[in-house]
Every structure is written in C-alpha cells, then in structure tokens.
C-alpha positions as CSV (number, residue, x, y, z in Angstrom):
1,X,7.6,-16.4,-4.2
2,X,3.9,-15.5,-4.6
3,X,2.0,-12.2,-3.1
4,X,-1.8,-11.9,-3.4
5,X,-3.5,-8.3,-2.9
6,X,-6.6,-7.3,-2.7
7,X,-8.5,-4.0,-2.8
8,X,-10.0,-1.3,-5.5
9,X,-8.4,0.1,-8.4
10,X,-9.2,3.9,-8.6
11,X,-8.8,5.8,-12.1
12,X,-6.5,8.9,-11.3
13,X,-7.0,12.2,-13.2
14,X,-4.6,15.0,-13.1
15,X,-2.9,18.3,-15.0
16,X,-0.5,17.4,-17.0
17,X,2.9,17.9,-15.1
18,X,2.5,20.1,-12.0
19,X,-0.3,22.6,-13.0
20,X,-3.6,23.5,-11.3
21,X,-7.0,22.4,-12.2
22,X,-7.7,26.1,-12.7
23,X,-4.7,25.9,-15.7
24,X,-5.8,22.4,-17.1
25,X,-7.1,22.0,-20.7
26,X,-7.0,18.2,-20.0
27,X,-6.4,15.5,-17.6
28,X,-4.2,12.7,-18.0
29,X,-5.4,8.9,-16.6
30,X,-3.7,6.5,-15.0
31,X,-4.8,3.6,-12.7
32,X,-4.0,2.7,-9.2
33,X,-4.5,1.3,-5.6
34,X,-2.8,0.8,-2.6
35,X,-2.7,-3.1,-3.0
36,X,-2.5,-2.9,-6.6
37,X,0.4,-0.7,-5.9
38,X,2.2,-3.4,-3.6
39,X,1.7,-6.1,-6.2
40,X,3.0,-4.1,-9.1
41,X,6.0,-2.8,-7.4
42,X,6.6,-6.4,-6.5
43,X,5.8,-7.9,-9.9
44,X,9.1,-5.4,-11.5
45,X,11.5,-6.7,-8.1
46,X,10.7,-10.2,-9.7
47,X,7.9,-12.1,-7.7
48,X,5.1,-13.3,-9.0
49,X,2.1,-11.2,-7.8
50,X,-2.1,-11.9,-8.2
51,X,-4.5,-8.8,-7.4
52,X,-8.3,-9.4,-6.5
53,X,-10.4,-6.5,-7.1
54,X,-13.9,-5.9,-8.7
55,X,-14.3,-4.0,-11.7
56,X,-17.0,-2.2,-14.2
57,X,-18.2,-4.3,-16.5
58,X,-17.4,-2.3,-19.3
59,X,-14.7,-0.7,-21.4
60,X,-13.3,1.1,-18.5
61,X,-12.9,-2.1,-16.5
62,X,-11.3,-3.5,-19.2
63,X,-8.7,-1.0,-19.4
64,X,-7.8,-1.4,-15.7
65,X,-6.8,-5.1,-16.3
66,X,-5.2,-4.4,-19.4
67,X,-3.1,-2.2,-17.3
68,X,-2.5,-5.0,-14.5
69,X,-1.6,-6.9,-17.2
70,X,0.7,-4.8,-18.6
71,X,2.6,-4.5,-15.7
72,X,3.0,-8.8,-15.1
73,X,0.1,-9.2,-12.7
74,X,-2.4,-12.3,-12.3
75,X,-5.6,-10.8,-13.2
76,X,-7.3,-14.5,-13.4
77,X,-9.3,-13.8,-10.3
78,X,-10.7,-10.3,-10.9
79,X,-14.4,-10.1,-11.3
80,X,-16.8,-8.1,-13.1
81,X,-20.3,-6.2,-12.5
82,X,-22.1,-3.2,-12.4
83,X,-20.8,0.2,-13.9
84,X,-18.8,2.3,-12.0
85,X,-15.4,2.9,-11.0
86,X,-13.5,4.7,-8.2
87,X,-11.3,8.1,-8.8
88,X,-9.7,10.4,-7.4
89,X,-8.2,13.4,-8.9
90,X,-4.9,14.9,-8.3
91,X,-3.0,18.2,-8.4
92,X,0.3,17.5,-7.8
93,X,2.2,20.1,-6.2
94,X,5.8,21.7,-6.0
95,X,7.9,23.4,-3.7
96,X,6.1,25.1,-1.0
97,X,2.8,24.4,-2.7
98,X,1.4,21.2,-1.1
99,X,-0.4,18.7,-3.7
100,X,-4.5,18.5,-3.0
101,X,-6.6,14.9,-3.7
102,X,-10.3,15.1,-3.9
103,X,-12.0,11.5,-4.4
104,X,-14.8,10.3,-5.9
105,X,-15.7,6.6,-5.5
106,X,-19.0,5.9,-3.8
107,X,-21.1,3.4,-5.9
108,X,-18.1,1.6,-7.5
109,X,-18.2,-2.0,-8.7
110,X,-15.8,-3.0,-5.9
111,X,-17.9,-1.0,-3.4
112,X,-20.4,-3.9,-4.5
113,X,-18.1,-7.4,-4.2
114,X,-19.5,-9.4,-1.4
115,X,-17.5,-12.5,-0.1
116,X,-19.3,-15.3,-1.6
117,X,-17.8,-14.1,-4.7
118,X,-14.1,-15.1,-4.2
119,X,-13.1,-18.4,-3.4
120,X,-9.6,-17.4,-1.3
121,X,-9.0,-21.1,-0.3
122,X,-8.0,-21.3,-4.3
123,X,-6.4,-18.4,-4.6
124,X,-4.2,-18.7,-1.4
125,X,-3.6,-21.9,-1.7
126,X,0.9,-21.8,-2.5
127,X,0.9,-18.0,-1.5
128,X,3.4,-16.5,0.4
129,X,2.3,-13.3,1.3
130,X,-1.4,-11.8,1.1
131,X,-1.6,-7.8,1.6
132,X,-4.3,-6.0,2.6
133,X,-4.6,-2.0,3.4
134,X,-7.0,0.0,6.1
135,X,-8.9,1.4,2.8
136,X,-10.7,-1.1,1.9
137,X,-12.7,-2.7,4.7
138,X,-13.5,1.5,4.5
139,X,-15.4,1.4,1.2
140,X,-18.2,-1.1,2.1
141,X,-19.3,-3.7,4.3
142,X,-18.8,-6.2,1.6
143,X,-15.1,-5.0,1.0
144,X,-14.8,-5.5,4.6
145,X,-16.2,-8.5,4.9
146,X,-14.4,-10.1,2.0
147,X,-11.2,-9.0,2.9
148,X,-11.6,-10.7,6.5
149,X,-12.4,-13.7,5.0
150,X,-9.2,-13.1,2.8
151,X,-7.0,-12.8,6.2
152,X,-9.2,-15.8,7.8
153,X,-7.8,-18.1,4.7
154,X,-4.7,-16.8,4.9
155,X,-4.0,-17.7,8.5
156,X,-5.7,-20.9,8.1
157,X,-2.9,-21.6,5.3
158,X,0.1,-20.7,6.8
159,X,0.3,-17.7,4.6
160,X,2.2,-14.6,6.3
161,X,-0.3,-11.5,6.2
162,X,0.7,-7.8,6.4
163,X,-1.2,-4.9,6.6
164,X,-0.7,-1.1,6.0
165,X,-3.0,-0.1,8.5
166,X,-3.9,3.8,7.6
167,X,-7.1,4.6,6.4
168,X,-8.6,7.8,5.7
169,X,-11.5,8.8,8.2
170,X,-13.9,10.2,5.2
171,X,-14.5,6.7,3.7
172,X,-16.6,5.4,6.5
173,X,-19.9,5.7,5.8
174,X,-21.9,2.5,6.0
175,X,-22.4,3.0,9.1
176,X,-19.2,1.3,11.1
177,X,-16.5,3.0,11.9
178,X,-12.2,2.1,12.1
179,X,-12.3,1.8,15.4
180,X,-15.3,-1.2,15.0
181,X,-14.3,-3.3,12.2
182,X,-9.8,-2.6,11.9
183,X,-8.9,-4.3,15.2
184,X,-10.4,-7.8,14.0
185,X,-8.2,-7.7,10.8
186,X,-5.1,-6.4,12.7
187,X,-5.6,-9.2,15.5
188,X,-5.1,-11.4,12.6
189,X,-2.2,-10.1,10.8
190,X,1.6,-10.7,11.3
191,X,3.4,-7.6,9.5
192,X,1.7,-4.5,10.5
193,X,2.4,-1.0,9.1
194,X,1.2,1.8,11.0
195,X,2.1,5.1,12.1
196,X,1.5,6.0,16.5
197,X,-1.1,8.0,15.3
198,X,-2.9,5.4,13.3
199,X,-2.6,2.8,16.4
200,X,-3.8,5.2,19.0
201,X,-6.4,6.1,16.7
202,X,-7.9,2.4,15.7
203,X,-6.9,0.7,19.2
204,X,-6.8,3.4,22.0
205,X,-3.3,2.5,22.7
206,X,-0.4,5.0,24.0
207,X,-1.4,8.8,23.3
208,X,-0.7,11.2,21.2
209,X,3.0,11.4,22.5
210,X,3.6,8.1,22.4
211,X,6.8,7.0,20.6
212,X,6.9,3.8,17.9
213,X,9.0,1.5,20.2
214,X,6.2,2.0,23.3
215,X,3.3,1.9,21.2
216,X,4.5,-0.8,19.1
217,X,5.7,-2.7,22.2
218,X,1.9,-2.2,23.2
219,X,0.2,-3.5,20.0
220,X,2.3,-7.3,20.4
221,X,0.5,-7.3,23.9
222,X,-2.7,-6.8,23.1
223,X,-2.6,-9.1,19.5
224,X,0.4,-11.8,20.2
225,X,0.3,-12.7,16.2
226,X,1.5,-9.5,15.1
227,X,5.3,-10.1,14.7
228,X,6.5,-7.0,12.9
229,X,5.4,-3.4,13.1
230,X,6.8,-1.1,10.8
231,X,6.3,2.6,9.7
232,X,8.5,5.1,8.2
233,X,9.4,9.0,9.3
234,X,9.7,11.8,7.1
235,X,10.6,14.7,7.2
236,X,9.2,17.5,4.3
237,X,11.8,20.4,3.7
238,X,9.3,21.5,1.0
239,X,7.0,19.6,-1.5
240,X,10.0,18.4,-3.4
241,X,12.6,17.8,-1.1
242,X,11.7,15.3,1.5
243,X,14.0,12.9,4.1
244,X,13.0,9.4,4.6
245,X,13.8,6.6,7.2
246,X,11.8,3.2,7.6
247,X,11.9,1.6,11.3
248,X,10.4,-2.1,12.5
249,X,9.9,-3.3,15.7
250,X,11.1,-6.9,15.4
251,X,12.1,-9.5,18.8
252,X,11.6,-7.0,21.1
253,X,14.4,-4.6,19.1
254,X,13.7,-1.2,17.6
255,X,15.7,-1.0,13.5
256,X,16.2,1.9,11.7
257,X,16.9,2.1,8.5
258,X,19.5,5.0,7.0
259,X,18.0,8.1,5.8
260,X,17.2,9.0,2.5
261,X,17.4,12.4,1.3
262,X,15.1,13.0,-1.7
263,X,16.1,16.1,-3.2
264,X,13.3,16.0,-6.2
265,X,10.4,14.7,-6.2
266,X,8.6,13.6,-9.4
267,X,5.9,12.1,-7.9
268,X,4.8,10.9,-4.2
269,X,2.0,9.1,-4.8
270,X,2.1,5.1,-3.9
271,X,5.5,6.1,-1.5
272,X,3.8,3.9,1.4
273,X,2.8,1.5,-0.9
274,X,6.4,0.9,-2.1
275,X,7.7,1.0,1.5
276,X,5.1,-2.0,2.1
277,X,6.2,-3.8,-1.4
278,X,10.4,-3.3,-0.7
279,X,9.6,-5.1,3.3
280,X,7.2,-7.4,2.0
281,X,10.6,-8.1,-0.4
282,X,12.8,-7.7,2.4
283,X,11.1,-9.9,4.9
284,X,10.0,-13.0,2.3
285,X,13.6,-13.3,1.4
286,X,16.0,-12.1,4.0
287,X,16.6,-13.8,7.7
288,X,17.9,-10.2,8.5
289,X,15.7,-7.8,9.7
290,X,17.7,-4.9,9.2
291,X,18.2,-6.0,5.7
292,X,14.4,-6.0,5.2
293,X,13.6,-2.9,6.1
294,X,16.8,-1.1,4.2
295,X,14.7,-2.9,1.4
296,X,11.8,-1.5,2.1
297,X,13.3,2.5,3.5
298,X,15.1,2.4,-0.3
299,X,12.0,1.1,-2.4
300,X,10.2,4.2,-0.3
301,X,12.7,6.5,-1.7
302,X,13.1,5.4,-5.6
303,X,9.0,5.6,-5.8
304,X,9.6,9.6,-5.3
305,X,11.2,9.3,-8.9
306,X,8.6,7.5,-10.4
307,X,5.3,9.0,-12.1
308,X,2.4,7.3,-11.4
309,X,0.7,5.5,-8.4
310,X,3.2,2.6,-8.8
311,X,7.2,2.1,-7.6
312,X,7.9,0.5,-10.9
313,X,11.6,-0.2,-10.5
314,X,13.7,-3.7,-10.5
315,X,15.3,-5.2,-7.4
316,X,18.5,-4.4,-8.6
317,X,18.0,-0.5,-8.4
318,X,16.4,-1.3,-4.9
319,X,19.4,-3.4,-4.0
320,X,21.9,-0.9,-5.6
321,X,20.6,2.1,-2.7
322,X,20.6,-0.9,-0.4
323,X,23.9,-1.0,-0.5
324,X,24.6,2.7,-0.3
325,X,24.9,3.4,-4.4
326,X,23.5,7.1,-4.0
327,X,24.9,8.6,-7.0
328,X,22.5,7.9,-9.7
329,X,25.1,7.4,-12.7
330,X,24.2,5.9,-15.7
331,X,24.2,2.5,-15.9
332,X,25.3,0.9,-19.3
C-alpha cells in the first residue's frame, strides 16, 4: 500500500517538558505537519508513504528531510527554494492549564511552491491513498492551487482521496477565504474528516446544532463523491485527562467507535493527524467499517503518549487497543 501527502513542514519550538516561555532557558526543535504527520504515522503501521512539500534551500531544509528520512518516508519528490521555513512555537500545558500555540510562517519556501513545479501524474501514478489537510490551500494561493491539482490527478487515477477538513481561520490572507476555495477540494474528495462546526462553517450546511449524522447526511447530498465522513468527540476532564471516540458516516449508517479514556497526556499535538493516519489504515485494508474507524479512534488515543507532532507507534500497538488490550503491560 502506498499514501502520498502533501503540505508544509513547520519547525516546532518549545520549553523543555511542560514549562512556560517565561521559565525557558532554551527551546527544543522538532519538525512537523499535518500531512507529514499522516504519512509518518503511516510509514511505523507499515505502508509505504511519500510526502511533497517545499523546503528552504539551506541547512534547515536539509534537516527537515533528514528527519522524513529518518522516520522511512519518500522524500524523492520534495523541492527546494528560497529561505525560509514555517514555525510555530509551543507551550504545552498540564492539568487545568490549557497549552498556547503562536505561529509564525508567512514567507516560507512552501508558501512559494506553485503547481507547475510537481508533476502528480508521476507521483500518483500506483498510489493508493493521497491526503490532503484544510491548512494548506490556507497558506497561499500556490499551495492551493497545487494541491487541487494534487486531488484533480488523484481522481483522474483512481486513487481514493481523504481530507481532514479543519483549517484555522488566521491563515487566510491572500485574499480568499475557506468558504471560496475548501468546497472545490471537498467536492472532490471521498474520505472526509470534519467536525459540524467545520462543515457549517466551509459549506453553510445544518447550524450550529446540528448533529454529525444530519450534517453529514447533508454533505453526500450536496457532493455525491464523498463516501465517508468521519470526526472524532472528546471530551477534556482537564489538560491531561481527555476521553476519546471516532465516529463515520458510512452507507447511510452512523459507527461509533468505543471510548478511550486517556488518563495522561504526554503530548496532544498531531492527535487528529493520527486519527486520519489509523482510518486511512483502517479503510485501505479492512472491508469493515467499524473495523476502520476502531483503527483510527485507537491510533487517536496512543498519539496522546507520544512526544512530538507524530503518532510514531507500529500497527501492532494500534491493533493490540483494537482489540480491547487496555492495560499497557510490558511486552517482552
């Protein structure tokens, strides 16, 4: 199986642990993106994953696909230009203290890619799966842009395309907005993960009390192609402790997935993005869809215990809390 991703790779700086800026002597880096995210949780559960992006020409960018590479992705088709890089710096938090992201990443090399630049009929081409996210037709025109011609390919291959939907309202600022450019790319997607919110937002569908089943019921109206829709709930007891459920609308039936009772979070950065990589897992290799999303509710929940933007874990941990191994015992 073969996944292709495609978005920016941000440098993340935070305190070491969980103090405050105002306490930190020194920030530690790591790397991440949402896609990026998806792939590398996918590459650990054992399928072969390629991430597109556009990086600094320069040490920095270097680094980055050293890191990819590190972590068993295809870096063949990343390209290079220009400086800069985006961040985003993070304090994480802790109990009742909530964590706090503040981003910086106007002017970035991938803010610059433009489509001519990737030929996606070549990189498609035997793909399986290609994964896009609502942040990155945000960043530029040319993100945009490239990444529709990304979904174009993809349908015009027979390659299954999901989307995590979200994106953050700040990032819009060459002059289109969500509500403009998202509906296109969703119109030409099949797996579709979105929140009510983020789906009465984008497409004016439902309200603001509309439930998944209606609104998802909805979305398949208006865009017949989208097959799935999927989102998870959950619910925060605190900063540390946290419930989760995934649920998919699927033939016309609402699944939930069990809950998942998180009791101590190490790090919730990149959750969504492993509930994404665990379905896209889910769906690519199992005819039930109950199964899929278990795979996708239980990747969700293991990412909590990872540092770092990625859910690096194998498919057998994922499997084992499929299958309702909760105890965490030491496995030798």
């Amino acid at each position: 199986m073969k996944v292709v991703t495609f978005g920016e790779v941000m440098m993340r700086l935070s305190p070491p642990g969980h103090a405050k800026f105002s306490q930190a002597g020194m920030l530690e880096i790591e790397y991440g993106g949402g896609e990026a995210n998806v792939a590398i949780a996918l590459a650990y559960m054992g399928l072969d994953t390629c991430h597109v992006t556009r990086l600094p020409d320069n040490m920095i960018g270097k680094s980055v696909t050293q890191y990819l590479r590190h972590h068993w992705l295809d870096t063949s088709h990343i390209i290079y230009g220009d400086e800069g890089i985006g961040m985003y710096f993070l304090e994480k938090g802790a109990v009742h203290r909530s964590s706090k992201v503040v981003y910086a990443r106007e002017g970035s090399a991938f803010s610059k890619i433009t489509p001519n630049m990737v030929d996606w009929k070549e990189i498609l081409t035997g793909a399986d799966c290609f994964h896009w996210t609502g942040i990155t037709p945000a960043v530029s025109k040319g993100a945009s842009d490239t990444c529709m011609a990304a979904i174009k390919m993809a349908n015009e291959l027979g390659v299954m395309v999901s989307g995590d939907v979200h994106s953050r309202k700040s990032l819009w600022k060459y002059g289109k907005t969500k509500e403009e450019v998202l509906p296109e790319l969703i119109g030409s997607t099949d797996v579709i993960i979105a929140s009510p919110y983020d789906l009465n937002s984008i497409l004016s569908i439902g309200n603001e009390d509309s439930n998944f089943e209606s609104i998802a019921k909805e979305l398949q109206e208006i865009y017949p192609s989208v097959k799935v829709v999927a989102d998870k709930d959950r619910e925060m007891l605190s900063a540390s402790h946290n419930r989760i459920q995934g649920k998919m609308w699927k033939d016309e039936k609402l699944i939930t997935s069990p809950w998942y009772d998180v009791t101590h979070i190490i790090d919730r950065v990149g959750t969504g993005d492993a509930f994404a990589a665990g379905l896209i897992y889910g769906l690519l290799h199992y005819e039930s869809n109950e199964i899929a999303l278990k795979y996708g509710a239980a990747a969700c929940a293991l990412k909590h215990t990872v540092e770092g933007d990625a859910n690096m874990v194998s498919v057998e941990d994922v499997t084992s809390l499929v299958k309702g191994n909760y105890d965490g015992r030491i496995k030798r």
